[in-house]
C-alpha positions in Angstrom: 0.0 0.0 0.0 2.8 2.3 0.8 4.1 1.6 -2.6 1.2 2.5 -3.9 0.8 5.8 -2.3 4.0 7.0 -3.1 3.8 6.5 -7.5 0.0 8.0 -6.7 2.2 11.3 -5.1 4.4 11.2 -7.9 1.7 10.8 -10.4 -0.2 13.9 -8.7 3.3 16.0 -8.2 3.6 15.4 -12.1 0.5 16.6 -13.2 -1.0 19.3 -10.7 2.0 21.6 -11.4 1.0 21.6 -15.3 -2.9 22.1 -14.2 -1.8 24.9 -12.7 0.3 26.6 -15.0 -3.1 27.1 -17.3 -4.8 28.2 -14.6 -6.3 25.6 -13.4 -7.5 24.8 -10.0 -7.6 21.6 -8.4 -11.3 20.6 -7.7 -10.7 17.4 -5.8 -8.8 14.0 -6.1 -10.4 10.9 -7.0 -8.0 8.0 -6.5 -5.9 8.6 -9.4 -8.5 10.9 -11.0 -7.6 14.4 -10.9 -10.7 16.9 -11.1 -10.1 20.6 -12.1 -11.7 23.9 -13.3 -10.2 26.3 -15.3 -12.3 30.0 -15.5 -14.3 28.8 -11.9 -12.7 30.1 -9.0 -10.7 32.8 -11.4 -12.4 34.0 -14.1 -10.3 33.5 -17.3 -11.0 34.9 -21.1 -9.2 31.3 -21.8 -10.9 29.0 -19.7 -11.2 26.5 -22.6 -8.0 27.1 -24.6 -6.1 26.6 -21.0 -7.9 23.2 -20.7 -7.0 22.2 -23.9 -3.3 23.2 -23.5 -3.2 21.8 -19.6 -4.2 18.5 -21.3 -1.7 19.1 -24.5 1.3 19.4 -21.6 0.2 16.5 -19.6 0.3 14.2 -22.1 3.7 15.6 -23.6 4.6 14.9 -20.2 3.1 11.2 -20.1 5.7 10.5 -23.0 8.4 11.5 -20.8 7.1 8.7 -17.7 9.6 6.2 -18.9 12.2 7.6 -18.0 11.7 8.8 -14.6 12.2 6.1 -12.3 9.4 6.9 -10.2 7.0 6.7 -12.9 8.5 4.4 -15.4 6.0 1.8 -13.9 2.9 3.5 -14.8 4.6 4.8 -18.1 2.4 1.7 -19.8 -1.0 2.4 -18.6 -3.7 4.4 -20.1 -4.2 8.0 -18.5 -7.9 9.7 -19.7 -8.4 12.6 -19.8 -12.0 14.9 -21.0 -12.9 18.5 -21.3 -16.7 19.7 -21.5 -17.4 23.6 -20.8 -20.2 25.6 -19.9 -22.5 27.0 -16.6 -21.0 25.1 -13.3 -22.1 25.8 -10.1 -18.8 25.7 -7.2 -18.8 26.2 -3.6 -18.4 24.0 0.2 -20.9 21.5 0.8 -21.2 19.5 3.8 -21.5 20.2 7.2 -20.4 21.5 10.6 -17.4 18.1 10.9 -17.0 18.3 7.5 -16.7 21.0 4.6 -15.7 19.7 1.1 -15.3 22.4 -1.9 -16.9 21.2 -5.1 -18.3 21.7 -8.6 -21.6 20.7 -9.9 -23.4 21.1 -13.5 -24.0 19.9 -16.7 -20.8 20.5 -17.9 -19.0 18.8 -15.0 -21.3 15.7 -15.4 -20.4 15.6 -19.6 -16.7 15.3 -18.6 -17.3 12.8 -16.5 -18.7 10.6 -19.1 -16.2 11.6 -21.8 -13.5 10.5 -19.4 -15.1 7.3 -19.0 -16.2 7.2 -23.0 -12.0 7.4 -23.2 -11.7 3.5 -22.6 -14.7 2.9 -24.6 -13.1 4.4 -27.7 -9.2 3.4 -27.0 -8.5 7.0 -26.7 -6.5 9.3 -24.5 -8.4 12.6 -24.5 -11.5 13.7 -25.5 -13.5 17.0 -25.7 -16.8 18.2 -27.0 -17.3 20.3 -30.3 -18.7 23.3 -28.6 -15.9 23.0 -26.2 -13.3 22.8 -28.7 -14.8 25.5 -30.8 -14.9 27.7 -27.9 -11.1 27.0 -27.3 -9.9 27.8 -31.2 -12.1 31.5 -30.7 -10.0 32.3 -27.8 -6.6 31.2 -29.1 -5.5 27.3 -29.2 -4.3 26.1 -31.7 -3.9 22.5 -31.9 -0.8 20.5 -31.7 -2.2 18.1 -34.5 -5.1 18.1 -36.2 -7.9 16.4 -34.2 -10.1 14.0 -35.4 -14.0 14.4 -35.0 -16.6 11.6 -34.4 -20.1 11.6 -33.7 -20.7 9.6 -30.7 -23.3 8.5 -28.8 -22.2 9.3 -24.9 -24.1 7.3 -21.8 -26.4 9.0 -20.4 -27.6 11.2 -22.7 -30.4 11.4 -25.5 -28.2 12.7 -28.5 -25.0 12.3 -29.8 -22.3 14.3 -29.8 -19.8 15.7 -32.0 -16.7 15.1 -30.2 -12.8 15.4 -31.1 -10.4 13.0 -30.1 -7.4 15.1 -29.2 -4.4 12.3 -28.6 
């Protein structure tokens, strides 16, 4: 178990730092799930093109996993990553023993489900159209061109356009 914790702090120690350095702010940690918001807790004119270029560095990082020897062990496994924008809803729930900050919405709840749509597919990291389009008007451009698939997503009545990123 100790083992175990340790490559989850190295894994976390990797990643957070580039979440951050878009603007991004930690939301909570799920395991080995990493939840953040970008334009939330400090607006941002970028929210989605800082998303989309947090998730560009993370997995340029990924590639560089085996050859760190704290992290050459997980350098194999599949890391998924999804990005869904629109109205969210943060702030501490709980109560008097226990406060917990959080984010709630639609948005949040598509992520979710592109995350999980990532192992589905085979792929790495998805985002929705209107996400991505939203991205491009305020400034990323993508590393490679991304390739677009309608999709139908769990949960949902429609499908959605949806770009596979990496």
């Amino acid at each position: 178990a100790g083992e175990v914790m340790r490559i989850l702090a190295e894994y976390q120690k990797r990643i957070v730092p580039l979440i951050q350095k878009h603007g991004g702010t930690i939301d909570k940690f799920m395991g080995d799930g990493i939840m953040a918001t970008f334009g939330a807790t400090n607006p941002s004119k970028t929210y989605a093109a800082d998303a989309i270029g947090a998730l560009d560095d993370i997995v340029e990082d990924l590639k560089l996993w085996t050859t760190d020897p704290d992290l050459n062990m997980l350098a194999p496994l599949r890391i998924n990553m999804a990005i869904a924008t629109g109205p969210v809803t943060f702030g501490a729930v709980g109560g008097d023993h226990r406060l917990e900050y959080t984010v709630i919405g639609a948005a949040v709840n598509l992520s979710a489900k592109l995350e999980k749509l990532n192992k589905v597919l085979k792929t790495c990291a998805l985002v929705d159209k209107a996400s991505y389009d939203t991205a491009t008007a305020q400034g990323y451009s993508p590393v490679s061109k991304p390739k677009a698939v309608s999709q139908n997503v769990e949960g949902t009545d429609e499908k959605h356009w949806l770009f596979i990123l990496h």
